[in-house]
C-alpha positions, 0 to 999 in steps of 0.5 A: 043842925049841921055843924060847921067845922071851920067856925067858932064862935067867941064873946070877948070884949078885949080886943087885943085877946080877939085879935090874938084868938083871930090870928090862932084859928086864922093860922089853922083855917078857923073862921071866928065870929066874934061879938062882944057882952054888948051883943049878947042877945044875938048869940042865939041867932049867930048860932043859928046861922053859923052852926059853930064846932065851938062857942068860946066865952070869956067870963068878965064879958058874959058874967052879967048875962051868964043864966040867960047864956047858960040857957040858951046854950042848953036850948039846942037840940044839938049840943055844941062844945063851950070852952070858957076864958077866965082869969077867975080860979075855982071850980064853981063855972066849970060845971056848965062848961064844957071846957075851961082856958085859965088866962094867960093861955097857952096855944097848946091849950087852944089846940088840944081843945080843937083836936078834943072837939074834932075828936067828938065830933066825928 
């Protein structure tokens, strides 16, 4: 699977926070795609089809689904980044993640996420 440098991957179910996240990555020529915990059994095919440079999951909306997303996250041959949202504090999630954003987030914390993923990636 070929990576797709200008696409990511985000499952909130806020509206306001994917708006906020849409105008971010829009501002550095970054295509989200978007779905919420109601869609979540089409993670894997968005996968797929996108091959995103990072999947982006907020806890409250995946936490009831949050094993059957840890293992299709770790299905793939290729490993893509996870950065989990979370208002939540504790180390506890940070184990299957790759990355961590506690809420409120920064935008320097959303950027120096993307320089680490490009800076592993090439």
């Amino acid at each position: 699977m070929s990576v797709n440098p200008n696409t990511i991957i985000l499952v909130e179910n806020d509206a306001q926070t994917v708006t906020l996240l849409n105008h971010i990555f829009c501002r550095k020529c970054i295509n989200v795609v978007s779905i919420s915990s109601s869609k979540i059994d089409q993670l894997d095919t968005l996968i797929e089809n996108n091959q995103p440079r990072l999947i982006m999951l907020d806890y409250m909306s995946i936490r009831r689904n949050y094993d059957a997303i840890c293992r299709v996250l770790s299905s793939f041959a290729t490993p893509i980044p996870t950065a989990l949202l979370t208002s939540i504090s504790g180390d506890a999630l940070s184990t299957s993640f790759d990355y961590v954003i506690k809420k409120p987030f920064y935008l320097s914390d959303i950027s120096m996420i993307l320089q680490d993923v490009v800076e592993k990636s090439t």
